[in-house]
C-alpha positions in Angstrom: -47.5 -37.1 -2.3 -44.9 -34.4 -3.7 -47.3 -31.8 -1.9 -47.0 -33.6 1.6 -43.2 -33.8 1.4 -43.3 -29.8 0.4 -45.2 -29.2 3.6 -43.7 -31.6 5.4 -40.7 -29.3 4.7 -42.1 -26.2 4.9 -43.1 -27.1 8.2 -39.3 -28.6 9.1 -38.1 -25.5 8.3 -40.6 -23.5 10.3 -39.7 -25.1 13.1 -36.2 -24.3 13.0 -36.8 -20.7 12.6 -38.8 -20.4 15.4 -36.3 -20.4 18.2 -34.4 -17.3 16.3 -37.5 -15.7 16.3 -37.9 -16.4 20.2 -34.4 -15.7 20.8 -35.5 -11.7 18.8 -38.1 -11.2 20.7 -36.4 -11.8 24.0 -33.3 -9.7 22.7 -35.8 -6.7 21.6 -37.7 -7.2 25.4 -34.6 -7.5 27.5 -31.9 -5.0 25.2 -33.8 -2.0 26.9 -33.9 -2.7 30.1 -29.7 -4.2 30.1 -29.2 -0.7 28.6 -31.1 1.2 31.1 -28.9 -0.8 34.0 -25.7 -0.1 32.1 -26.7 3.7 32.1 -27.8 4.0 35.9 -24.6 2.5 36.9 -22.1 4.4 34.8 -23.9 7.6 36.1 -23.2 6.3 39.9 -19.7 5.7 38.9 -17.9 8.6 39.9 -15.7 10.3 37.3 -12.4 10.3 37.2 -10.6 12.9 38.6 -8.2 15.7 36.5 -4.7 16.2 37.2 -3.5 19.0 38.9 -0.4 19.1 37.3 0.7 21.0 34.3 2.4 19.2 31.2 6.4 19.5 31.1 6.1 20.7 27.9 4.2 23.7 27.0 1.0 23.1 25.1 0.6 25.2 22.1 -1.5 23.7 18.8 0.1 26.9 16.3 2.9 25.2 16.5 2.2 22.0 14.5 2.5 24.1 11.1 6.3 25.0 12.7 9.4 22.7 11.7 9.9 19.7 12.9 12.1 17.0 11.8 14.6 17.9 8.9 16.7 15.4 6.4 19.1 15.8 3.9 21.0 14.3 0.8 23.9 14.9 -0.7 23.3 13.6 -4.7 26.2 11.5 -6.5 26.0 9.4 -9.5 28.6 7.0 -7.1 24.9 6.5 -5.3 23.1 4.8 -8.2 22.8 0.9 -8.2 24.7 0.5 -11.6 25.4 1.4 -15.1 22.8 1.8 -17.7 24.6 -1.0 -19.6 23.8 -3.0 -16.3 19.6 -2.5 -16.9 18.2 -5.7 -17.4 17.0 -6.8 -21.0 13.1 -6.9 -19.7 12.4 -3.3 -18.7 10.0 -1.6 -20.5 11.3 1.2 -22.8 10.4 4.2 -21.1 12.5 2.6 -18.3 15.3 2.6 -20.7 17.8 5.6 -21.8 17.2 7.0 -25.3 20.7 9.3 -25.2 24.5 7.7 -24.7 24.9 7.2 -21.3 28.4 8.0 -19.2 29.6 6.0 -16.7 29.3 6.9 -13.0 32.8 7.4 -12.0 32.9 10.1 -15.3 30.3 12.2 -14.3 29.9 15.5 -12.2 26.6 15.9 -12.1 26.2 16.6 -8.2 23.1 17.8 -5.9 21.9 18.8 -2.4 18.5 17.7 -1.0 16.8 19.1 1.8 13.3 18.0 3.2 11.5 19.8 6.0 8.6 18.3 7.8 6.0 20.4 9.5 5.5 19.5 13.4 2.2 18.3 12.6 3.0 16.2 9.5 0.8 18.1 7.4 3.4 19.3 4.9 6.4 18.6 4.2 9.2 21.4 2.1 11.5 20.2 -0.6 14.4 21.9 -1.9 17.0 20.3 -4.0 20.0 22.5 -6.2 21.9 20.9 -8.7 25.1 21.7 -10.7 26.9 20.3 -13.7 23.5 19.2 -14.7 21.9 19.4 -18.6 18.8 20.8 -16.8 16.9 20.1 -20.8 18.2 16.7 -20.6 16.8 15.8 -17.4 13.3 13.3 -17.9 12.5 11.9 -14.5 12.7 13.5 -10.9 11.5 11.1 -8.3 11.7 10.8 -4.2 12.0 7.0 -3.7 11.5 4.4 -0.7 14.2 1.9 -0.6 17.6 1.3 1.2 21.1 2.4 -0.4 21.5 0.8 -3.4 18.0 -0.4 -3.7 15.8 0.6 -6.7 12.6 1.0 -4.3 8.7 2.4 -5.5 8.0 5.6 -6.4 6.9 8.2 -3.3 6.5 11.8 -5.1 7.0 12.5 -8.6 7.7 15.7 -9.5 6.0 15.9 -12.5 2.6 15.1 -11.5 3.5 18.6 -9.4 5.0 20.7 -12.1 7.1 21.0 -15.1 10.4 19.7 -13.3 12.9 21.5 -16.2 11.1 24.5 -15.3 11.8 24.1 -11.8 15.7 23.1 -11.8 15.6 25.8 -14.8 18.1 27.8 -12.5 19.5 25.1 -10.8 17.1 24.7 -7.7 13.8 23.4 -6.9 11.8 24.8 -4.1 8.3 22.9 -3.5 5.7 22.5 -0.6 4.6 18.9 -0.5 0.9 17.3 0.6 -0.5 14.1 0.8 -2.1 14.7 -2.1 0.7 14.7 -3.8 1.3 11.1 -2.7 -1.8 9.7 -3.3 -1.6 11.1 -7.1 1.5 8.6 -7.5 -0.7 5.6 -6.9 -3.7 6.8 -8.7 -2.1 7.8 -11.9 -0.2 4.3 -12.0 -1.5 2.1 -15.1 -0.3 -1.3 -15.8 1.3 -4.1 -14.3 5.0 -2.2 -14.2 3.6 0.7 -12.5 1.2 -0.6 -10.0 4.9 -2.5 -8.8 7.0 1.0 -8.9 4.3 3.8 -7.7 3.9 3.8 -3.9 5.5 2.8 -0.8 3.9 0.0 1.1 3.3 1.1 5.1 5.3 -2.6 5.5 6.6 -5.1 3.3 4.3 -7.8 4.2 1.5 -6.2 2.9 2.8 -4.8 -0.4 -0.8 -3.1 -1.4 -1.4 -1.2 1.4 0.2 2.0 0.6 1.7 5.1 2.3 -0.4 8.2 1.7 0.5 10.7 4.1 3.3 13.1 5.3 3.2 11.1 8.3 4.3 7.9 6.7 6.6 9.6 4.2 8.8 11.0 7.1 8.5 7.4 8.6 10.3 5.9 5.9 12.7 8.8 6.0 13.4 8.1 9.9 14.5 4.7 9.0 16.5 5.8 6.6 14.7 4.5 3.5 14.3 7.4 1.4 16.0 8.9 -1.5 16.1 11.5 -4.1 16.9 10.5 -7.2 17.3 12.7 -10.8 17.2 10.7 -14.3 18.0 12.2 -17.5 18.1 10.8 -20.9 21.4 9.1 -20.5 21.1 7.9 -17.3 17.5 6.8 -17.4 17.1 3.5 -15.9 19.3 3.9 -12.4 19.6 7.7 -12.7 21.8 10.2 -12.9 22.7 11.1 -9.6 21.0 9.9 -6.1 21.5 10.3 -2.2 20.4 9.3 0.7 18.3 11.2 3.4 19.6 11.6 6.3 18.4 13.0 9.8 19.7 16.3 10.8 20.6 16.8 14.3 19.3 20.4 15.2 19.6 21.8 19.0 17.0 23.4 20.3 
């Protein structure tokens, strides 16, 4: 008896595989000949016919390595979100300063920011200067997405580029920028802390999705959600000074 039932179901089963089978064989004897009908008529479809007119703007590919779109910031400490006696009593310790902090309003620590996008969006040029800043002091140089006042994610940081006291060693920073430089931000974040604070997301609903191109970067910086922000090891939780990018109106 148990073997009838097994080939009783054996057979049930057969049975309803056969039509698929059918409906395979039909598919492999009729795809062909649908394909060869799709293929006669697109050739007796006549193509479509170019303009005659020129573009209104002159084409030239060279000059997508030229400059495009430029922003700027001026750096203040009056930029930062708060005081470092204001950071909260759950961040992490290397979020936290490790040198006496001075308030905002006492501080003249002051920079200028400049980011220049190629036309293509394959690169983008950052140069920042500084003044009446302890360049050995300084821990942490970041550009950020997020609005004024925000604490937003991580974008670039400058030390997966270079040494950064190196850098401002003279008072300005002058570095080319790739998307390779964004992607490292994201792929050298460890832990639960840093998968929240490296990377932009493309749009807030969909947090994990990331920006990783010049493209998106100057995005962000079009709707006015990018920032430059400088930490040392007074001012290490907020920052020491921060600003703004802003669009520069050039005429051409």
């Amino acid at each position: 008896m148990p073997e009838q039932r097994t080939s009783s179901k054996l057979g049930s089963r057969a049975i309803k595989v056969i039509p698929f089978l059918l409906l395979g064989v039909l598919t492999l004897v009729l795809l062909p000949n649908k394909t060869s009908e799709l293929m006669r008529a697109s050739a007796q479809t006549p193509a479509r016919v170019e303009l005659s007119r020129n573009s209104s703007i002159a084409l030239d590919p060279a000059k997508g390595s030229s400059i495009g779109a430029v922003y700027q910031a001026f750096l203040s400490p009056q930029q930062e979100g708060g005081e470092e006696s204001d950071t909260p009593a759950a961040i992490p310790p290397q979020f936290r300063s490790t040198a006496p902090s001075v308030s905002r309003d006492q501080r003249r620590s002051r920079g200028h920011g400049v980011i220049e996008f190629s036309q293509d969006l394959s690169k983008a040029y950052v140069q920042l200067a500084v003044e009446n800043v302890n360049v050995a002091e300084i821990n942490m140089l970041h550009i950020h997405c997020g609005r004024p006042g925000q604490l937003g994610p991580i974008l670039i940081d400058f030390s997966l580029i270079g040494n950064i006291n190196q850098y401002l060693a003279g008072g300005k920073l002058s570095l080319e920028i790739r998307n390779e430089d964004i992607v490292a931000v994201t792929t050298h974040a460890h832990g639960l802390v840093s998968a929240f604070t490296s990377g932009c997301p493309i749009v807030p609903t969909f947090p994990q999705d990331r920006v990783k191109t010049i493209a998106g970067m100057e995005l962000i910086a079009r709707q006015g959600e990018l920032y430059f922000n400088l930490h040392t090891k007074g001012q290490t939780y907020f920052g020491d000074i921060r600003g703004q990018l802003t669009l520069v109106e050039t005429s051409k």
